[in-house]
C-alpha positions as CSV (number, residue, x, y, z in Angstrom):
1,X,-6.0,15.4,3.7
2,X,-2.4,14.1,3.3
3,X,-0.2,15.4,0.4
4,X,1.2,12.2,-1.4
5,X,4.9,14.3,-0.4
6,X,4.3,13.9,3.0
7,X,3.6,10.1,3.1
8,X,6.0,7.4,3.7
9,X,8.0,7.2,0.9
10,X,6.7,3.2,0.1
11,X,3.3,4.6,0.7
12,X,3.9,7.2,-1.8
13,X,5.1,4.3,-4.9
14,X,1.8,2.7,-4.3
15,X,-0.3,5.6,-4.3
16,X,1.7,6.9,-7.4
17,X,1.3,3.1,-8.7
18,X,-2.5,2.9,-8.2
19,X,-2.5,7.0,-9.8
20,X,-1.1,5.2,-13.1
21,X,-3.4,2.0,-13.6
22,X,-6.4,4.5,-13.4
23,X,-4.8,6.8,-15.7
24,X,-3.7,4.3,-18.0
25,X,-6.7,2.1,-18.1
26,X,-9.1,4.9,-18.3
27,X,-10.8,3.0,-15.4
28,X,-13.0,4.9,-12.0
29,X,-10.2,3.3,-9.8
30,X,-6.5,2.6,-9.3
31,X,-5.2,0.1,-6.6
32,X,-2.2,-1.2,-5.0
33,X,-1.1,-3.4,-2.3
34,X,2.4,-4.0,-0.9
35,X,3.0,-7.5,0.8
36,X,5.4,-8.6,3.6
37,X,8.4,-8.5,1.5
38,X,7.7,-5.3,-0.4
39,X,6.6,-6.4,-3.6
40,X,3.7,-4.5,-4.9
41,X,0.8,-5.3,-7.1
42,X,-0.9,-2.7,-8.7
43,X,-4.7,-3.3,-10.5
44,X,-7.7,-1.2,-12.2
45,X,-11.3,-1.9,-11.3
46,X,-12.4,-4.9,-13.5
47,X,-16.1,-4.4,-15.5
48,X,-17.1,-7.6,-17.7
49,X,-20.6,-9.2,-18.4
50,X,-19.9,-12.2,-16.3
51,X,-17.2,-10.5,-13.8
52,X,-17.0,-7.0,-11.4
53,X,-13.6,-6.5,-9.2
54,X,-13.2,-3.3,-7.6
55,X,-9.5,-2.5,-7.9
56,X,-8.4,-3.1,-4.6
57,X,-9.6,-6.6,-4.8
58,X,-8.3,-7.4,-8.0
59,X,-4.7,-6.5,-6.4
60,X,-5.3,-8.7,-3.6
61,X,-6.4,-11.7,-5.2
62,X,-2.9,-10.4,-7.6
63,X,-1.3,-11.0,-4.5
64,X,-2.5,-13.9,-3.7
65,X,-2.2,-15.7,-6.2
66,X,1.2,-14.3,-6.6
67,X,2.4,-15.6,-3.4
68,X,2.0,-13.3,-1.0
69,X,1.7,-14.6,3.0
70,X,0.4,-10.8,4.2
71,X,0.0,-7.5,2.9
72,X,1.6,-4.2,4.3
73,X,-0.8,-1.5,3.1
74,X,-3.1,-1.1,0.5
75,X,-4.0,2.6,-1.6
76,X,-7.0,3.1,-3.6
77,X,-7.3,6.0,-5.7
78,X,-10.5,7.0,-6.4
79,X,-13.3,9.3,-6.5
80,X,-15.4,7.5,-3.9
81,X,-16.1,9.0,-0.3
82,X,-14.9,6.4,1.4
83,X,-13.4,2.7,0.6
84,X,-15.9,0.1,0.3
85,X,-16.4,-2.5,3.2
86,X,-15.7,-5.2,0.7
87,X,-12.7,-4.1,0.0
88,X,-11.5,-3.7,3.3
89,X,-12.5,-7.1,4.1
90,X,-10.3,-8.4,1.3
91,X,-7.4,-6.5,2.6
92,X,-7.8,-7.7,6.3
93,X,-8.5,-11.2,5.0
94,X,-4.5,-11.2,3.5
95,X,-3.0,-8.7,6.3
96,X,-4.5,-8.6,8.9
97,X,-7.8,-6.4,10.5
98,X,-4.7,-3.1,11.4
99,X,-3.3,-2.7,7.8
100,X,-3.5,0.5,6.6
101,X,-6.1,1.3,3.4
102,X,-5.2,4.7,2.1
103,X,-8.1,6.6,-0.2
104,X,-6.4,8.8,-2.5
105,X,-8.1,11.1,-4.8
106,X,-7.5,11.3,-8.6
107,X,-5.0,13.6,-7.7
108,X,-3.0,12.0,-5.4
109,X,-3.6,13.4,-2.2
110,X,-4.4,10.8,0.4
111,X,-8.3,11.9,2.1
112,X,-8.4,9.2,4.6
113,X,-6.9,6.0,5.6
114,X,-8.5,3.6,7.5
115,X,-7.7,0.4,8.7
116,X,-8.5,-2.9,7.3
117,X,-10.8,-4.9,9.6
C-alpha cells in the first residue's frame, strides 16, 4: 500500500480528483486520467437503463473526446480488488500498454498499480 502523501505529487491530484467524483456523486467509483499535456479528466461510474461505464472509461472516452493524443496515468478509486481488464484496455488503447493505473481505496491510499496493457 502507498499513502496518497507519498505519491508523485500529479499522481496525488488525480487520486484526490477521482476521491471527490465518488464522494460527490455517491457513485461505487471515482476516476481520473491525466493526458500528455497534463490536463486531467476526472469521471464517476455511469449506471443507466440503456448505458454502463465504469469510471475509468468514462474518463477516457472524456479524454478523448476532449482532445487528448495519450494519457499519462490513470487512478481509480474504488472498493474493488483489483482494476478490471476492461478498463485497462481502455487506458492502454489511449496511452499506451506501460501507463500506470493506480487502484486507490475509498480512502485514498493507493493498494496497487498496475500497468495498462
Amino acid at each position: 500500500m502507498t499513502e496518497s502523501s507519498a505519491l508523485d505529487p500529479e499522481d496525488r491530484k488525480i487520486v484526490t480528483l477521482a476521491r471527490s467524483a465518488r464522494a460527490r456523486n455517491g457513485v461505487p467509483e471515482g476516476a481520473a486520467v491525466r493526458d500528455e499535456t497534463g490536463r486531467t479528466y476526472v469521471a464517476g461510474s455511469v449506471s443507466l437503463a440503456s448505458l454502463e461505464l465504469s469510471a475509468l472509461r468514462t474518463a477516457v472516452a472524456m479524454a478523448v473526446a476532449s482532445g487528448a493524443k495519450s494519457l499519462e496515468a490513470a487512478v481509480v478509486v474504488s472498493d474493488a480488488a483489483e482494476v478490471a481488464a476492461e478498463d485497462r484496455a481502455a487506458v492502454a488503447d489511449l496511452g499506451g500498454a506501460a501507463t500506470p493505473v493506480l487502484l486507490a481505496g475509498p480512502d485514498g491510499t493507493v493498494r496497487v498499480t498496475v500497468s495498462a496493457g
